[in-house]
C-alpha atoms as one frame of an Amber mdcrd trajectory, in Angstrom:
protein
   8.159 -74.801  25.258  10.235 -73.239  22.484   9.472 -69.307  21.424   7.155
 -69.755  18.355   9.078 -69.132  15.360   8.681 -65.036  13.677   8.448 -64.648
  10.191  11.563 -61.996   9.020  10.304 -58.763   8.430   9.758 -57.638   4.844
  12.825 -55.604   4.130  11.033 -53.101   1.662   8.529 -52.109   4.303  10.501
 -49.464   5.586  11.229 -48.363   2.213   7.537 -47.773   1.733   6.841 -46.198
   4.588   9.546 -43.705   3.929   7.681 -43.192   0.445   4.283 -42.874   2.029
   5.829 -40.412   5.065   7.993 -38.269   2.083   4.615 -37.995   0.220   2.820
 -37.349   2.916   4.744 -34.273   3.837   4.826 -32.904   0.244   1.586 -33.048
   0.512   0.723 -31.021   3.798   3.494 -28.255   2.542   1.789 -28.320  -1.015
  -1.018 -27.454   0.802   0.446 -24.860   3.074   1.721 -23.223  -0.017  -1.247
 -22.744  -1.565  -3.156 -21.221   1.441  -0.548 -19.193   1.591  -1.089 -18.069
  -1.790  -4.408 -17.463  -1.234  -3.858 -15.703   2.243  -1.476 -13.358  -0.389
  -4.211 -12.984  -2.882  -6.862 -12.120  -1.052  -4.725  -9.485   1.425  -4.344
  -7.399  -2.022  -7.751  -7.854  -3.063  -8.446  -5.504  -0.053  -5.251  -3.516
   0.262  -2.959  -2.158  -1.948   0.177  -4.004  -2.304   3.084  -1.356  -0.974
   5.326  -2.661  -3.545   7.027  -5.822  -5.165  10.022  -7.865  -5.779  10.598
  -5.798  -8.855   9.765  -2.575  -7.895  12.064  -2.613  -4.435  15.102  -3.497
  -7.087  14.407  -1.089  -9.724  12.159   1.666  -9.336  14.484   4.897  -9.599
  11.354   7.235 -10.496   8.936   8.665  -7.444   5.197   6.642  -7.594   2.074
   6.856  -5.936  -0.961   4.767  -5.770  -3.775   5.726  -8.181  -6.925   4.573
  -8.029  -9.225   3.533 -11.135 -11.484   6.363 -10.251  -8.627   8.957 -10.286
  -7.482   7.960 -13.731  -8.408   9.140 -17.147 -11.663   6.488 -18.112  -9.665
   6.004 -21.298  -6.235   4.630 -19.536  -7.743   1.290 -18.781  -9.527   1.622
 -22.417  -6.573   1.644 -23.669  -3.908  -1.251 -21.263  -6.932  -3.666 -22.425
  -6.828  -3.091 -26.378  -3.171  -2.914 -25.674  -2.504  -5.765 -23.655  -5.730
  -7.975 -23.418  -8.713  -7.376 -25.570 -10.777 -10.458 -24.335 -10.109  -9.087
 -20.778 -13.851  -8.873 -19.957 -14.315 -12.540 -21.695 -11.839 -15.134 -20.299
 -11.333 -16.648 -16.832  -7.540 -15.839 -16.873  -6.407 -17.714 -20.126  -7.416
 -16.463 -22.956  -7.669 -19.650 -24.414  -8.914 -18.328 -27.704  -5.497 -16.467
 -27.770  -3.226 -19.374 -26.819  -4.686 -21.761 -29.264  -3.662 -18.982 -32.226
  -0.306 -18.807 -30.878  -0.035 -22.480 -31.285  -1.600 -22.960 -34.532   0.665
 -20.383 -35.862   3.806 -21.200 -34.594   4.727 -17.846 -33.363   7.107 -17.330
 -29.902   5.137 -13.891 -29.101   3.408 -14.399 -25.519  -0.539 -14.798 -24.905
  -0.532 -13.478 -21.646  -3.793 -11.894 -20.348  -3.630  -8.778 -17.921  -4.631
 -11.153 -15.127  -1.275 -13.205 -15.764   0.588 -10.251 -15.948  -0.698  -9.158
 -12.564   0.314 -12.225 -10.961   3.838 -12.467 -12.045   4.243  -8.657 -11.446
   2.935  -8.664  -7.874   3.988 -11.969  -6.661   6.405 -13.643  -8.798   9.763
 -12.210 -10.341  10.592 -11.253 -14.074  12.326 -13.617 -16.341  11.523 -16.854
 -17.494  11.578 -20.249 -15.677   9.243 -22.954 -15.450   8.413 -22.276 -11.708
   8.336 -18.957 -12.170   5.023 -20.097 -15.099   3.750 -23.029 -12.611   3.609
 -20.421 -10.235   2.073 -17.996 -12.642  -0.536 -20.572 -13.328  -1.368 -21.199
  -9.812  -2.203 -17.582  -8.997  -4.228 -16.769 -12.075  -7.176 -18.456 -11.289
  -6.854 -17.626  -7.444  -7.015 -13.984  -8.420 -10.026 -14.002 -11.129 -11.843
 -15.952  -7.928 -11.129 -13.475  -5.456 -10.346 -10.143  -7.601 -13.069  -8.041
  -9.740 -11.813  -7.415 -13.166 -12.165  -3.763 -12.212  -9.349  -4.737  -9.274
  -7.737  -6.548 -11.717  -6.653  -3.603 -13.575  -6.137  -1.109 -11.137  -3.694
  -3.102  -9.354  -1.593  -3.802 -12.792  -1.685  -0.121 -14.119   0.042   0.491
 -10.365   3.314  -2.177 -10.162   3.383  -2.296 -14.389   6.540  -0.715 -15.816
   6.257   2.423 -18.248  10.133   2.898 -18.670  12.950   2.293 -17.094  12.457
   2.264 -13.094   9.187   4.090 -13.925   6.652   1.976 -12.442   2.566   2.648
 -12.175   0.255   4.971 -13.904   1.337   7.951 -11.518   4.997   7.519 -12.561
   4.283   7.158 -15.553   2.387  10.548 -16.684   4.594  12.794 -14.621   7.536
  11.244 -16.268   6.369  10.784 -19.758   3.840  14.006 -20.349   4.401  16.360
 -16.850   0.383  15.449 -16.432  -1.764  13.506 -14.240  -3.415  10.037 -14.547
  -6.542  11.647 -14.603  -5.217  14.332 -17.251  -3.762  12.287 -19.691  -5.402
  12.241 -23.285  -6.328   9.144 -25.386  -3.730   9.891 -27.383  -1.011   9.935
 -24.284  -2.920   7.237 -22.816  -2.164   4.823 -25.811   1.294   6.140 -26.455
   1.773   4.613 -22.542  -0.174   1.484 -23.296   1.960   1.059 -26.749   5.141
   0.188 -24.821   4.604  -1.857 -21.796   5.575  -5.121 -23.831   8.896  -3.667
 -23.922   9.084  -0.764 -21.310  12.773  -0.618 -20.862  13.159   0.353 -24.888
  10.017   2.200 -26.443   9.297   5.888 -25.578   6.100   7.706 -26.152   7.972
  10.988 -27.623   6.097  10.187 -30.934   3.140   8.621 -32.028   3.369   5.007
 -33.813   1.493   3.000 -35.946   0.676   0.795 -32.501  -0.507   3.974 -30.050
  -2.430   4.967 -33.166  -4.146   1.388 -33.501  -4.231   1.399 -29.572  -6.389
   4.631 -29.332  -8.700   2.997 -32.006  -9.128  -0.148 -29.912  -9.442   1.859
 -26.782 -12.491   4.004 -28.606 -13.985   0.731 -29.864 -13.990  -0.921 -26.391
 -15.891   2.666 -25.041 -18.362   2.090 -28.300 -19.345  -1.267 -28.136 -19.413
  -1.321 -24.463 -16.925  -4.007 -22.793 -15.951  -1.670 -20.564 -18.499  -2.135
 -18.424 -17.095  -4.864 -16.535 -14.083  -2.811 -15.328 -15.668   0.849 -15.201
């Protein structure tokens, strides 16, 4: 008896199953990524990082880890009326923030402390879109796994306060000849007044922003938002 007849095979299966095998394996590595990244995130929520991609390439000035409790109580007053003054209020994104950027048109930057943090311990400076997607991604992984008090006392240690001066340690020996837990609130807000632009503003004067930054900082001691980070 003759062999039955086969139908031809469909010559876009294997096309599809490349698709389905190629999206598979995005998927399984998108997923190893991000337990990486959470593997990362929660290692420094328990240990302090020993440095970064931008410190190893620039730091020039000796620095030491500080803890919150060794530093003035008005430093971190004083990064969060700088840098962040919903700090205690938002998830991450000040979304509050964002949406006045957008309404206004303006190309200044609304990012919180927490964003900062990310980029400066895991990411690298500049601007890119993976560079933000990846910003994005570790935001919310460290407001799960980080205190806000964490928060901060990991970014006053990798932020820069001058050129290749990096953390709160660096920064008051090279600025004042003092100690983190020495410095004054009006030192302390001279430092906070030039981390948006580190590598060009000094603190040998006072300015209109330390002198609105100290007044912040005293208001955030007053009406008591502090409390989530001290």
């Amino acid at each position: 008896m003759a062999d039955k007849a086969t139908a031809p095979e469909d010559p876009a299966l294997p096309a599809r199953h490349r698709r389905r095998s190629i999206g598979r394996g995005l998927r399984w590595f998108g997923l190893r990524v991000l337990l990486l990244m959470l593997a990362l995130v929660g290692l420094y929520g328990l240990i302090n990082p020993p440095t970064t991609w931008t410190i190893a390439r620039e730091a020039t000035y000796p620095r030491q880890w500080t803890d919150l409790d060794e530093m003035a109580p008005v430093v971190p007053r004083a990064v969060v009326a700088a840098e962040d003054a919903n700090f205690c209020l938002h998830w991450g994104f000040d979304m509050a923030e964002i949406r006045k950027v957008i309404a206004s048109g303006s190309s200044r930057g609304a990012s919180t402390l927490t964003q900062q943090t990310a980029k400066n311990v895991y990411l690298w400076q500049g601007r890119s879109w993976v560079r933000k997607l990846l910003e994005t991604a570790y935001t919310p992984m460290i407001e799960a796994l980080w205190s806000k008090r964490r928060i901060l006392e990991v970014y006053l240690n990798v932020a820069e306060f001058g050129p290749g001066v990096f953390g709160i340690h660096a920064a008051a020996d090279y600025h004042f000849g003092t100690t983190p837990d020495a410095l004054s609130p009006a030192q302390a807000a001279r430092l906070a007044a030039i981390l948006p632009a580190p590598k060009t503003r000094g603190t040998n004067r006072g300015t209109a922003r330390s002198r609105a930054i100290a007044d912040g900082a005293e208001t955030i001691r007053r009406d008591g938002r502090a409390a989530c980070f001290q």
